[in-house]
N, C-alpha and C positions, 0 to 999 in steps of 0.2 A: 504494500500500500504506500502509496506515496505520497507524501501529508507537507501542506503548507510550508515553503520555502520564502525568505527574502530574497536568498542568492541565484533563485533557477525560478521562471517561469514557464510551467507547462500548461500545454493549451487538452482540450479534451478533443478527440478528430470527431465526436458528433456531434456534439454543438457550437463548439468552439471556444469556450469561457476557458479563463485561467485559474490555476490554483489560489488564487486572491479570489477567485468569486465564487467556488462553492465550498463546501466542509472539505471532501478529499477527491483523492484522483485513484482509481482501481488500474493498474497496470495491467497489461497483457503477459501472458506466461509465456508466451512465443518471443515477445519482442518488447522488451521492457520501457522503450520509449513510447509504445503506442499507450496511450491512457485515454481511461471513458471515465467521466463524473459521476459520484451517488446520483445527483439527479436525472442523469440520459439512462441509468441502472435501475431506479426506480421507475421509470415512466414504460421503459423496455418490457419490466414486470407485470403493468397494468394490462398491458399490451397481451401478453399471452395469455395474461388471466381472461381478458375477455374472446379471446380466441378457441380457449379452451372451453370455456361455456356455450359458447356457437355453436360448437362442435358437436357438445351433449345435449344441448338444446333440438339439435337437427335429428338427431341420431334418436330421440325420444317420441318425436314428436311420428309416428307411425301411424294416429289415426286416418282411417278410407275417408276421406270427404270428397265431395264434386261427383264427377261419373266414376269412378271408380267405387264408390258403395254401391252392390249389387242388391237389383230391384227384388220385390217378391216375384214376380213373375220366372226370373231369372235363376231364381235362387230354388224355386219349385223344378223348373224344367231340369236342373243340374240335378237333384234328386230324384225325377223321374227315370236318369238315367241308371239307376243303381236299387231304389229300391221299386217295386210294383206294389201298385194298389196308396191304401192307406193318405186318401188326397187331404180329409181333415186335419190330418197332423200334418203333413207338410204343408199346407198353409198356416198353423199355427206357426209352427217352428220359420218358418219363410218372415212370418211380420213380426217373430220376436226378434232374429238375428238382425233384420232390415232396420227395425227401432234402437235396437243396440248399437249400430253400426252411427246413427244421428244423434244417439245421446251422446257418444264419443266426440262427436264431429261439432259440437254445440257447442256455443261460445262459453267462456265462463262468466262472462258479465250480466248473461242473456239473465232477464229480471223471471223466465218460467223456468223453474226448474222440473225438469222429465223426470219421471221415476223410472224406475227398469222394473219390469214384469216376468217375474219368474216363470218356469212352467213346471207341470206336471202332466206325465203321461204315465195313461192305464192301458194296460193293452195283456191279451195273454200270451205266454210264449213262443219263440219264433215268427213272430207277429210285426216286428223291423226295429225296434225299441232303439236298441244301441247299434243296430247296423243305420239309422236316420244321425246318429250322435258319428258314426264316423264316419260317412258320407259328408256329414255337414262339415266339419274341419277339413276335407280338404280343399273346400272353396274359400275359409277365411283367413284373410291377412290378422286374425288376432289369436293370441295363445289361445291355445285350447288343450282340455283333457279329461279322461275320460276317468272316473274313478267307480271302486266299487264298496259299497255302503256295509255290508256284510261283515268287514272288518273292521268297522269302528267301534270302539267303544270309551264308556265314559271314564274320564282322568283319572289315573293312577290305578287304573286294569290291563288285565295283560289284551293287547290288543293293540289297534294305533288310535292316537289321539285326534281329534275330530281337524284339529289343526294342521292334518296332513294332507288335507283334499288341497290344501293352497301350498304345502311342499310341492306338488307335483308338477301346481300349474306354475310356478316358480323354475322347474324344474324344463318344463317346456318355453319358456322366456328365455330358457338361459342366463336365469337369476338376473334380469330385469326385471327390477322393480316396477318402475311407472308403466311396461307393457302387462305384464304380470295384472296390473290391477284394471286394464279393459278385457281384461280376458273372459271366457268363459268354460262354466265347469259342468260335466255331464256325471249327477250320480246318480250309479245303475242301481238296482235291487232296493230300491227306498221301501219297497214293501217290506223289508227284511228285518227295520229297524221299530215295527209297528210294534205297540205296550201287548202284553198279552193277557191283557182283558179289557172289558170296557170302562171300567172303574177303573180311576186313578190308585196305581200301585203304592202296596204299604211296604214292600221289601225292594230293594234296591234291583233295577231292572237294568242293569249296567251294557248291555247292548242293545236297548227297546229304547223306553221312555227316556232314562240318561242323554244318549246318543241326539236323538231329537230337540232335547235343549241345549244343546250343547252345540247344534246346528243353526239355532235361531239367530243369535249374534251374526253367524257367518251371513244368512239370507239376506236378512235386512241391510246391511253394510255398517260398520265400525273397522276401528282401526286394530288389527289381531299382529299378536307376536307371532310368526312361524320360525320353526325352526327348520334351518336351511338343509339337515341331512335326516330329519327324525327327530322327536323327542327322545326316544325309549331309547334308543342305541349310545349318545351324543348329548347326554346331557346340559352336557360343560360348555355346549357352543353359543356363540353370539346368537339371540335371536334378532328375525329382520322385522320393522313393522311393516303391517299389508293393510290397505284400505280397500275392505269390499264391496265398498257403494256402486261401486261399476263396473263389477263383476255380474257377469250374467250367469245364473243358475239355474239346469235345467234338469229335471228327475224324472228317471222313467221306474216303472215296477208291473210287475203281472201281478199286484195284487189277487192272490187264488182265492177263490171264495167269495170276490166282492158283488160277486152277479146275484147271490143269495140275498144278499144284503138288501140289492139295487130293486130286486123282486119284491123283498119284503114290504119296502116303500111304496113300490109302486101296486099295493095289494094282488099281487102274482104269488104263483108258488113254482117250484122250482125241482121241489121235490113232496113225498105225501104219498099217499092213496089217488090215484084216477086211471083213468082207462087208456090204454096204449097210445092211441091218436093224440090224444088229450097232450098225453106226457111227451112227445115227439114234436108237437107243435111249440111246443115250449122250449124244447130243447135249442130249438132253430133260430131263438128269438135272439137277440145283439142285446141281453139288456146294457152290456157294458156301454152304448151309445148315451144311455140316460145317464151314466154316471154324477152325483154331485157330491159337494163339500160337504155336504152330512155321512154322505155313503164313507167317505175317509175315516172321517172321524167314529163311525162305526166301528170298522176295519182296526182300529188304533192307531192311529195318526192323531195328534193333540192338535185342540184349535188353533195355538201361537203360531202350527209352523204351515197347517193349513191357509193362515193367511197370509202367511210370506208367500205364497204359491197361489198367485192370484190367477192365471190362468188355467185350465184342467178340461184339456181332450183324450180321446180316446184313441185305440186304434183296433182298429175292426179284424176279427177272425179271420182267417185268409179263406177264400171258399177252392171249389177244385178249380176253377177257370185261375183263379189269381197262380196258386200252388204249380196249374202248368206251364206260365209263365214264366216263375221264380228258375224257372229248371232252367231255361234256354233264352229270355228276352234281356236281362242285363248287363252289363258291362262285367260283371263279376259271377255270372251265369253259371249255376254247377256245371253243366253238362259241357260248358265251354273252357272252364277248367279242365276237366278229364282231361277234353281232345287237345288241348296246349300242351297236357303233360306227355301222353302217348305220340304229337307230334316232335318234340323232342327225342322219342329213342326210330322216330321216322316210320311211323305207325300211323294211317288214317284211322279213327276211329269214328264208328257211328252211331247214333241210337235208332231203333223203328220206332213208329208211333207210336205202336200196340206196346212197345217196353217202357217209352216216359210217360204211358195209359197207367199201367201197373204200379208204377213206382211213386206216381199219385196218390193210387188207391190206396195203398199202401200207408203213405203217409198222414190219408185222412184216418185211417183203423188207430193208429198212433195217436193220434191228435197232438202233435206236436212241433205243430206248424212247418215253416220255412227248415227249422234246424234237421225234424226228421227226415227229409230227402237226402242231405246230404250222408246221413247216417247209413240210409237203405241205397242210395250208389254206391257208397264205401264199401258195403258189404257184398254186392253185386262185382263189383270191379276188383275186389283184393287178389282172387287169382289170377286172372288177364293182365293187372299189374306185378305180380309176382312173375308169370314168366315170359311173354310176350317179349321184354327186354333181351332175353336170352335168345330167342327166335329169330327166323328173316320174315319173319309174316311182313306185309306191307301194308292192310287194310283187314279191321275186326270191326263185326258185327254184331251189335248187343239188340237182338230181338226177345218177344216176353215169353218164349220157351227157357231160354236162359237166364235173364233175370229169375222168374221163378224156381227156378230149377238152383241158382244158387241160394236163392232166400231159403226154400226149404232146406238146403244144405244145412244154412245156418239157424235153423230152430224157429224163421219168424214167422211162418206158417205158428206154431204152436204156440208160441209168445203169444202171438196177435190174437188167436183163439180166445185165450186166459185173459187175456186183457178185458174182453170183449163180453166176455162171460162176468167177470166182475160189477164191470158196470151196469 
């Protein structure tokens, strides 16, 4: 440093002043006569500090505004490519993400403030629940993830802590913060976390009723500690704070049983004493369409988180016309899977009509939606993929002497009997 002199006058080479007119002169480590003044040092400082926040400022600022927020229309068509049927809920889901997308994009001065509208879907299994939650991320520009409700429970249980649905989605930001908090988060199996009875519990329900209040905080938006690797494992680590006002949360569950409920309401029965017909026409009937927020709260869902979940669609039973679809019209299409896989060891593969007939029916005796086909090709297809690779065949034909002819192989002739006879 080289500090105020009478006998030498050094000038500073960026602004020019002499060591008489500021405190000191900082020399250069290269060339000792080059010297810059505290103050061209401090101003230099300013300099980057504000360049450095531009920088983060830019780098943050990720919300879709203008045309690039994708319309509902838009957002529907892009899921029609993937999942079939079920047009309610993608409408819903279409104007919740579309609304999320504008609260983001909304000024912060603006004197109305938006609220975000949760959702909840009921639907029964295999029916598109979490296959509409990953279809829809991969149209959005904002974090998303998918979590599963099952495994939470309440603080200080062996389980994870409810404050881990926002580890994840943390997790998918790449621990950005400010994006991290427009994101939105899909938990699956909310029916899972339901009280188990209808009366408010006297003994600690630490993965039911627990869970649920423990989610309230999250729905409605406050500011939550997560911790960046887990609570249970990591105690000792920094938590990060997360504001979930603008976070959008969406729940889906197959609620089993709630169609009872929906019946009961709606003075129906479901089940009882009546005559064949009688009971057949009932059977057919969608009460899950009539779904409402009492039917929830029946089920055990508490009213606090009932109204954080202020919208609540359904998703319709797939019938056989949807089910023959599922097999072959999608981008993700089982039967188009197969033939990518067997085109790979250079194998055409085909199906006849009469065999994705069967594999239908099949799947209706099951009742287990969308999932059961892939179950009952898998079982049809496990020998053809076991040796065909080994072969020069160039083209296999799976007609429904074969598909059946494997299925009995495998027991589901008898299975599906038993089943069938049960109910």
């Amino acid at each position: 440093m080289a500090k105020k002199s009478t006998r030498e006058t050094t000038t500073c080479r960026f602004c020019g002043r002499g060591s008489d007119m500021v405190s000191f002169l900082v020399p250069s480590p290269f060339d000792p006569s080059t010297v810059i003044c505290n103050e061209c040092v401090e101003h230099i400082h300013d300099i980057i500090a504000d360049y450095k926040k531009q920088v983060s400022d830019s780098n943050k600022e990720k919300t879709p505004v203008g045309k690039k927020i994708p319309k509902p229309l838009e957002i529907q068509k892009f899921l029609d490519q993937y999942v079939i049927g079920q047009q309610t809920a993608k409408k819903f889901l279409s104007v919740a993400v579309y609304n999320h997308y504008k609260r983001l994009s909304q000024p912060v001065d603006d004197d109305v403030d938006i609220e975000k509208s949760n959702i909840i879907l009921v639907g029964p299994t295999g029916t598109g629940k979490t296959l509409l939650a990953k279809t829809i991320a991969r149209l959005l520009d904002v974090p998303f993830t998918i979590v599963d409700a099952t495994v939470l429970t309440q603080a200080g249980y062996v389980g994870e802590d409810i404050e881990s649905l926002l580890t994840r989605l943390l997790q998918a930001a790449d621990y950005d913060v400010k994006a991290a908090e427009r994101g939105i988060v899909f938990i699956d199996e909310i029916d899972k976390i339901a009280r188990k009875g209808d009366n408010p519990s006297i003994t600690r329900d630490v993965s039911g009723e627990g869970v649920q209040q423990g989610l309230l905080k999250l729905l409605e938006g406050s500011i939550v500690n997560v911790p960046p690797q887990g609570g249970r494992k990591h105690p000792e680590q920094k938590m990060i704070p997360v504001d979930t006002k603008n976070i959008l949360f969406i729940c889906g569950g197959a609620f089993d049983g709630i169609d009872r409920k929906i019946a009961q309401r709606l003075n129906s029965h479901v089940v009882g004493f009546s005559n064949e017909i009688e009971r057949k026409n009932k059977e057919n009937v969608n009460f899950l369409k009539h779904v409402a927020p009492q039917d929830l709260k029946s089920f055990g869902l508490i009213p606090e988180i009932i109204g954080r979940l202020p919208i609540l669609t359904s998703l319709e039973p797939l019938d056989r016309d949807a089910l023959r679809n599922v097999l072959t019209e999608p981008k993700n299409a089982i039967i188009r899977q197969y033939k990518k896989l067997f085109k790979m060891d250079g194998v055409e593969l085909e199906f006849t009509d009469d065999a994705l007939d069967l594999i239908v029916d099949k799947a209706i005796e099951y009742k287990l939606g969308a999932r059961g086909l892939r179950s009952i090709v898998e079982t049809i297809m496990i020998d053809p993929m076991f040796e065909l690779p080994s072969q020069t065949t160039d083209k296999f034909v799976v007609d429904a002497d074969f598909a059946l002819k494997k299925l009995r192989e495998a027991n589901f002739e008898t299975t599906a009997a038993v089943a069938s006879a049960e109910k």
